[in-house]
Legacy VTK file of the C-alpha trace (Angstrom):
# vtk DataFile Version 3.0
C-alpha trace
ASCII
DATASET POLYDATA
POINTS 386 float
30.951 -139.074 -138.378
32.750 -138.229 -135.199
36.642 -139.655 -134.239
35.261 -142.136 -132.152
32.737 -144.076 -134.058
35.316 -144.048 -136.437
37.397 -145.941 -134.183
35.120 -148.521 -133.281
34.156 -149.175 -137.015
37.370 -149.853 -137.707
38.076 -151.802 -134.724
35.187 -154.046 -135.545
36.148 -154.343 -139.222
39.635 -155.150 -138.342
38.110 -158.121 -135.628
36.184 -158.968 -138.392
38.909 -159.921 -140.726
40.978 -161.456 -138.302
38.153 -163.782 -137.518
38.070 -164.496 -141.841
42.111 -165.117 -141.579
40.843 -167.883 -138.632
38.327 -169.370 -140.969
40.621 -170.049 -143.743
43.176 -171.244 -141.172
40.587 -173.806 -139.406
39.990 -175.310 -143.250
43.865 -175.332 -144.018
44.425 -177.302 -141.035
41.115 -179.316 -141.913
42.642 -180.483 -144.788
45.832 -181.769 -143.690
44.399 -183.523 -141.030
42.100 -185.486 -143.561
45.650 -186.297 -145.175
46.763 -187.103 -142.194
44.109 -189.581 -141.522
44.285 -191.656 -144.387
47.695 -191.827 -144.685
47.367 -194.055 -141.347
47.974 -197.603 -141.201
45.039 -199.637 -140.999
46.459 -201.876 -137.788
49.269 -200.050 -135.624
52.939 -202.015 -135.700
51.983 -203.277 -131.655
49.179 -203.242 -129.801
50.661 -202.597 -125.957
48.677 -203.776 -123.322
45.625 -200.676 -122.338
43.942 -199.706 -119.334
40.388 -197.973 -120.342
39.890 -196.021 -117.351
35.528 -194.929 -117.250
34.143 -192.547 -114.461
30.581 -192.646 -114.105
27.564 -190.517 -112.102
24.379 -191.814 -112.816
22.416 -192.628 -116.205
21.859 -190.600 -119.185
20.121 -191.481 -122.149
22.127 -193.726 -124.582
24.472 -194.784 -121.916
24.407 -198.724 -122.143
25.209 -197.992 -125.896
27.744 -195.697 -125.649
29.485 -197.806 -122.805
28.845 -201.498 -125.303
31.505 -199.510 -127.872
34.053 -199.926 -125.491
33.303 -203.834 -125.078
33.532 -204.638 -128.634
37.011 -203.256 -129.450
39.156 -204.809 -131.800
42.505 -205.186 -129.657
44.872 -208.014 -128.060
44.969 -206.587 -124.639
42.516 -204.423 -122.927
40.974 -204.325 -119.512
37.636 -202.078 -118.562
37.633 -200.170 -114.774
34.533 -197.971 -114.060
34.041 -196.471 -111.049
30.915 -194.792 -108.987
30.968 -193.163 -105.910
27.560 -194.809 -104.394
27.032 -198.376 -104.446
23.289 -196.856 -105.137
24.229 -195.641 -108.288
22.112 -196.462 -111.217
25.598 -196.875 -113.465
26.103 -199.907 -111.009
23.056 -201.830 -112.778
24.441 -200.953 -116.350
27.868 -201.893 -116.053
27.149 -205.516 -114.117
25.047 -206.132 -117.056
27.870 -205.197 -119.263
30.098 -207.946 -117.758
28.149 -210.348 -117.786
27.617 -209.941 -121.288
31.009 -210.093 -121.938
32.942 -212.256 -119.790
35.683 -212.344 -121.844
36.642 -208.420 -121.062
38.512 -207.893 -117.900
36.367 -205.237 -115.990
36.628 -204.026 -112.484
34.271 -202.155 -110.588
35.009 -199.654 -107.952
33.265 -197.868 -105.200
35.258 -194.566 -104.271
32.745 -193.299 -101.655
32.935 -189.777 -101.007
35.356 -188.029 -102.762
37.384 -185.763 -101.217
38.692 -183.895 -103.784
36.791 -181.067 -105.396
37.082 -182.364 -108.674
35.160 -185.747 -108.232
36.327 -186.844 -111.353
39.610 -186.671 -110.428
39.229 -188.948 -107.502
38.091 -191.647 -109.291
40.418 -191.605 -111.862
43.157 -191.908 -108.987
41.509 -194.691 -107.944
41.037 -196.551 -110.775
44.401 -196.201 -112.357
45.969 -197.334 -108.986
44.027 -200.789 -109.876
44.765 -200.673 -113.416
47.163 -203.320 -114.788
48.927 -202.054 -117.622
50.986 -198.429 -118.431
48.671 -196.997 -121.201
46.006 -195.118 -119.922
42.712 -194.207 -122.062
39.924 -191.971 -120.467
36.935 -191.465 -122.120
33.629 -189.683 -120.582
30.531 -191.057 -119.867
29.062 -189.750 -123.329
31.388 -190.840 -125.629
31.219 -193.748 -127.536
33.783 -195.206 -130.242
34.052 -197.895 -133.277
35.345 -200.474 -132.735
39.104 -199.788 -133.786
39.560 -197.257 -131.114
41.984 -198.841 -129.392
44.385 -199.359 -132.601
44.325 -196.168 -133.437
45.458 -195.154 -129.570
48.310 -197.906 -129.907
49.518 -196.503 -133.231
49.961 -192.630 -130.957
51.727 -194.029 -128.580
54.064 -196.442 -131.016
56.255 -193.133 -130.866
58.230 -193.818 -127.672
58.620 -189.535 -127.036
54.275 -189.660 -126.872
53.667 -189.353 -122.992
49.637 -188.271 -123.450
47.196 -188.042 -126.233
43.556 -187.146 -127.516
41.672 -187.843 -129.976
38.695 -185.185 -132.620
35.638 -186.046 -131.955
32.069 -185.157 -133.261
29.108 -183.851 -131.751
26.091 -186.104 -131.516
22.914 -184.536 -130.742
19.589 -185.515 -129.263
16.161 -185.152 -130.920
16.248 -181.490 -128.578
17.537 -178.650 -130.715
19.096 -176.896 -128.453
21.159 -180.450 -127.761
21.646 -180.587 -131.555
22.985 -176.588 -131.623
25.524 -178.272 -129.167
26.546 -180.998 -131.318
26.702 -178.418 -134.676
29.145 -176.394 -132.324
31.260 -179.367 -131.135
31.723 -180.542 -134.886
32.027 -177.292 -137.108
33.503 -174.596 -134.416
35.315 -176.446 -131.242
37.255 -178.912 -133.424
38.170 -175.778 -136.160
40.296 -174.962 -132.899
41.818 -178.676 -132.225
42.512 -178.394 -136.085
44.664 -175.118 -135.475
46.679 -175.603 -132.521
47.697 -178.878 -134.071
48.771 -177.292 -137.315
50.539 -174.443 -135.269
52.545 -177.161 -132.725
50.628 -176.091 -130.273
49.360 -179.260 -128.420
49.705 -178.710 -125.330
45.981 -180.094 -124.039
44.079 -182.813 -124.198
40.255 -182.913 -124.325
38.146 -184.959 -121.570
35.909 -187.379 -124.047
38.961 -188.883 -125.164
41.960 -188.492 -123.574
45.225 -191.267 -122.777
48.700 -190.854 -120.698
51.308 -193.164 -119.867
51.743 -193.975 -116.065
55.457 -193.128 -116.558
54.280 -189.348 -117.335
51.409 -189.303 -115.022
53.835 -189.796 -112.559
56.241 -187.301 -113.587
53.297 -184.620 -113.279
52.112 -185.763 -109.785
49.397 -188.209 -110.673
45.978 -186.849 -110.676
45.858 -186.757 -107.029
48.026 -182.914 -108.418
44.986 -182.135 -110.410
42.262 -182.373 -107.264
41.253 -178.546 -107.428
41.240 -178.578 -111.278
37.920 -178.246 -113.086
39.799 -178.394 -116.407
41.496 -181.628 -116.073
41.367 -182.473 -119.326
43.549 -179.415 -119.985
46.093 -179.403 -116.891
47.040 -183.322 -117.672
48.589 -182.500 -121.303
49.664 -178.546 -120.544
51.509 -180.112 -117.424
52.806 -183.338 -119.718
53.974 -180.872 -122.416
55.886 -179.063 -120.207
57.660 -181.902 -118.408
59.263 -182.463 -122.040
56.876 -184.995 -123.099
55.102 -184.586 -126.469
51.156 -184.809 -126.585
49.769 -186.345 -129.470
46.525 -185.718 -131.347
45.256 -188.839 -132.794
42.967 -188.003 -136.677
40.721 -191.165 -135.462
37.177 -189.170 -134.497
34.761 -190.699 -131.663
31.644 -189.718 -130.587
30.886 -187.018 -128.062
26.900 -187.247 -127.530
25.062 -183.686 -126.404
23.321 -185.010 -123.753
22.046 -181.593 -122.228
18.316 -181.219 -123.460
16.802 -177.679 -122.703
18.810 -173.852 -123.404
18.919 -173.283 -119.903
21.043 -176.997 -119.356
22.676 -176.263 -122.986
24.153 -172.838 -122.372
25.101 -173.047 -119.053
27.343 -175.856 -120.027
28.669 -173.710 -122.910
29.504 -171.017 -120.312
31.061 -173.672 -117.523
33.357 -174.399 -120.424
33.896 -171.282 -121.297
34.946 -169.335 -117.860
36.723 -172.599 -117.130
38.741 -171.753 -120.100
39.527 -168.495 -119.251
40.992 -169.035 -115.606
42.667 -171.827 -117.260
44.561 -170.056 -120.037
43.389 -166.651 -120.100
45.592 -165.136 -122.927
44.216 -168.026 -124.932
40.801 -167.237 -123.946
40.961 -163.459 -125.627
42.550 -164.969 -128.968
39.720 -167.632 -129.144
37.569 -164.323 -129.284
39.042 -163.932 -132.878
37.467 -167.288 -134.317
34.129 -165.602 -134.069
34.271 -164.264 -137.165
30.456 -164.303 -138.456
29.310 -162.924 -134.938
31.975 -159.915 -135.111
31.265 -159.802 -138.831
26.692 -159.513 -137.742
27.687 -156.871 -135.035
29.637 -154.928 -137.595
27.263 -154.531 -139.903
24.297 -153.586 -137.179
26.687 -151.098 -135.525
27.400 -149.252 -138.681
25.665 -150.765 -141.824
26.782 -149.985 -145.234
27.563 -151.678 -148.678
30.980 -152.633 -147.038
30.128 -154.404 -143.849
27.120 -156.150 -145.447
29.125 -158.024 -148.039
31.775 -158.716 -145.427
28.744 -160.424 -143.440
27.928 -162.596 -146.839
31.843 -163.354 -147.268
31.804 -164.613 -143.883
29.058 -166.401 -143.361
30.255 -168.245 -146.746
33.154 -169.104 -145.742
32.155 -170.254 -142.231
29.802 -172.809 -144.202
32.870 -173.777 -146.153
34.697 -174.880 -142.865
31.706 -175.923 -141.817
31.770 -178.492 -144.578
35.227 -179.300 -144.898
35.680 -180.079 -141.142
32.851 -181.567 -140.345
31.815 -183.448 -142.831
34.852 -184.321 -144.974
37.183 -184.453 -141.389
34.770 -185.600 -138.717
32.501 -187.883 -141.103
29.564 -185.708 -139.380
26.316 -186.270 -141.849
24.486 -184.223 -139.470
26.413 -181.156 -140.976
24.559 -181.237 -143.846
20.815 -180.727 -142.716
21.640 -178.558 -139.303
23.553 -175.718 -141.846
21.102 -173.607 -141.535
21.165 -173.702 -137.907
24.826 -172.240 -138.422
24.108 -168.536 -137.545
22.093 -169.473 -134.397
24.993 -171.598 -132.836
27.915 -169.185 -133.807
26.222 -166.047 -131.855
25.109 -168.576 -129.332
28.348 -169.583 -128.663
29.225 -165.722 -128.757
27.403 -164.856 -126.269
28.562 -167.918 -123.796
32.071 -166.760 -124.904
31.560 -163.157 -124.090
29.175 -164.560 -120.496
32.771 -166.011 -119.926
34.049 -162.683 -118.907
31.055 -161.669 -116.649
31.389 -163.989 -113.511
33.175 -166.333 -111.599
30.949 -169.301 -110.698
29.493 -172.356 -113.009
27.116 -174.662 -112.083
28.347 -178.978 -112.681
26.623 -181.669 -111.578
23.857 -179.519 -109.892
26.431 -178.187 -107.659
27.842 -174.337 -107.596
31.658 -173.837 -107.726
33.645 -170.564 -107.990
36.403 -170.977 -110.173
40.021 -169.564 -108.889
43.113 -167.919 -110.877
45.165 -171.079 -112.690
42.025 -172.929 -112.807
41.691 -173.948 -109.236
38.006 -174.359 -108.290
35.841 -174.900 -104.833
32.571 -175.067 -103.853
30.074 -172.318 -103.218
28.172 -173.007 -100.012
24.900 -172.681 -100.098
LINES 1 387
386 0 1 2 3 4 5 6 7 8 9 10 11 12 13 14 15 16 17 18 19 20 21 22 23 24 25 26 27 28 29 30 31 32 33 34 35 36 37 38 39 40 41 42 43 44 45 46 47 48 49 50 51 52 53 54 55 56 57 58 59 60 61 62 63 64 65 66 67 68 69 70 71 72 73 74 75 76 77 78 79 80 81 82 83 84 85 86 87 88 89 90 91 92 93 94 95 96 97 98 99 100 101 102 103 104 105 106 107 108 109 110 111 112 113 114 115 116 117 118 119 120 121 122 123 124 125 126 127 128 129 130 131 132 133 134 135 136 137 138 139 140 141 142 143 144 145 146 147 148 149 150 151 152 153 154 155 156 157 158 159 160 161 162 163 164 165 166 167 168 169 170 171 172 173 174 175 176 177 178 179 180 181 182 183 184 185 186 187 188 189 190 191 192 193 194 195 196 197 198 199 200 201 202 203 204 205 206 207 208 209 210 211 212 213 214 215 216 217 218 219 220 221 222 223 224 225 226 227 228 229 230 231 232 233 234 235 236 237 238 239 240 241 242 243 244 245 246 247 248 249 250 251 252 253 254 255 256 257 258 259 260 261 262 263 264 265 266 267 268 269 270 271 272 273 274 275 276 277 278 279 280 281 282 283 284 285 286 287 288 289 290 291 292 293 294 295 296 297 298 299 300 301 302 303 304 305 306 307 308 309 310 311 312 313 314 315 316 317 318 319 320 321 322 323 324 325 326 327 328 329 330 331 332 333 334 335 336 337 338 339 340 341 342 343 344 345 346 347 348 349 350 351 352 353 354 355 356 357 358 359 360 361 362 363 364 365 366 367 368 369 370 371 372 373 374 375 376 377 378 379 380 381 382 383 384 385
């Protein structure tokens, strides 16, 4: 064997183990997050007054569900603003039906028009919380849905007075499509493993978009999201830029929903890979470390690079392991049932999500909404014309 094979042997072994070290990290922080969760109160000390703030662009399967969640909440105080861009939209049909069902929410609709902003999101959010009533504001997508003591759990975050923005672990839901359910597997066993990390490490600094709330005293400090217009990782700008105005960002144990609504591979993996390059203009030293929690995929390309007693049972410890975190994150953590009967799908997602992590390197434009954008350095994006 020449010097440079040797090289890259051990330079895949050594990847290898660092993605192990991850592993046992993600089930570490697992754990003390479960500890964390039941050592919460079962009603927080006050219940401030909350603004659920709900964007929405047409109708996807499950939505009138996933928006009654947010109806039924267990809270004093609460009010309900959607908003839509066309008075056309299908959404608009859904959420009237919504209020008249329940009278007894406040709810406001709005019609933005046209956005101006790249980020249409965005736009609608500046909207709505210019109409919304009270200083605690929760944003959830259009695919998340929630039990029914959401809320509580949001008010007990922000009982600590230094909390200026929050988010909450959630678990994927998939459809009957299994490329929708490799999603889901991912969101619940891999994605959160991260969450799980970062938060053991003090390293919240982000929130994520199906669940995500701010007070309108730090919103304001960090320009409003009128600042975040040529964002496409919003999610991730609004806590990075309230952690750095001094403000801590809080990551709630309660876990909602986050349904996998994109049916198909093509749909699933370029969604994977929007997230991905998004992530890597957004935070690119970040973006090479998170190549280290792919420990199984380093651990399969090891061993079919240069196979051998050695890097074969390193592919068995690994894999075993990564069912272990599977397990203890997403089942004992997230409450996911799913976990159980999609384990075998476990090798599929992990090199699919590879392969969208390494795709994240190897271009500059995603697709969102049926639209083309090129994504800029920071995170800016704009539209590709066509």
């Amino acid at each position: 064997m020449t010097f440079l094979p040797i090289v890259l042997e051990i330079i895949l072994g050594g990847i290898a183990l660092g993605g192990l070290v991850y592993y046992w990290l993600a089930i570490i922080a697992s754990k003390r997050l479960k500890k964390k969760h039941l050592a919460l109160p079962s009603h927080p000390a006050a219940e401030p007054p909350v603004s659920l703030l709900k964007p929405l662009k047409g109708v996807e399967t499950g939505l009138e569900a996933y928006l009654t969640s947010f109806f039924v909440q267990r809270y004093s105080t609460y009010e309900i603003l959607f908003a839509v861009h066309d008075p056309q939209d299908p959404a608009v049909a859904v959420v009237q039906k919504l209020m008249r069902q329940y009278p007894q929410i406040p709810t406001k609709l709005i019609v933005t028009n046209e956005p101006p902003y790249a980020n249409a999101k965005v736009y609608s959010l500046e909207q709505m919380a210019a109409a919304a009533a009270h200083d605690v504001l929760v944003i959830t997508d259009s695919d998340t849905s929630v039990s029914a003591d959401y809320l509580s759990a949001i008010a007990e975050v922000f009982a600590v007075e230094t909390v200026g923005a929050a988010t909450n672990l959630y678990r994927g839901v998939g459809a009957d499509d299994m490329w929708s359910r490799l999603e889901a597997l991912g969101m619940s066993t891999e994605f959160m493993a991260g969450v799980a990390v970062a938060h053991m490490l003090g390293d919240m600094d982000f929130t994520l978009g199906p669940s995500m709330a701010v007070r309108k005293t730090c919103l304001e400090q960090i320009g409003g999201f009128a600042a975040m217009a040529d964002y496409l990782a919003d999610d991730f700008v609004l806590g990075h830029w309230a952690a750095e105005k001094g403000f801590q960002v809080a990551l709630s144990p309660h876990v909602i929903n986050h349904h996998a609504t994109s049916l198909g591979f093509s749909h699933s993996f370029l969604h994977r890979l929007r997230w991905n390059r998004s992530t890597r203009f957004s935070r690119p030293l970040g973006y090479l470390g998170q190549g280290f929690t792919y420990g199984f995929a380093w651990a399969a390309l090891w061993l079919a690079c240069f196979p051998s007693p050695l890097s074969g049972g390193f592919l068995g410890i690994s894999l075993l392991t990564r069912i272990v975190l599977a397990l203890v994150l997403g089942v004992s953590l997230l409450a996911d049932r799913t976990v159980w009967r999609n384990l075998w799908l476990l090798p599929l997602q992990d090199l699919l999500s590879f392969a969208s992590w390494v795709g994240g390197f190897l271009g500059k434009e995603v697709i969102w909404r049926n639209r083309r954008y090129r994504i800029l350095p920071g995170g800016r994006f704009v539209p590709v014309s066509q």
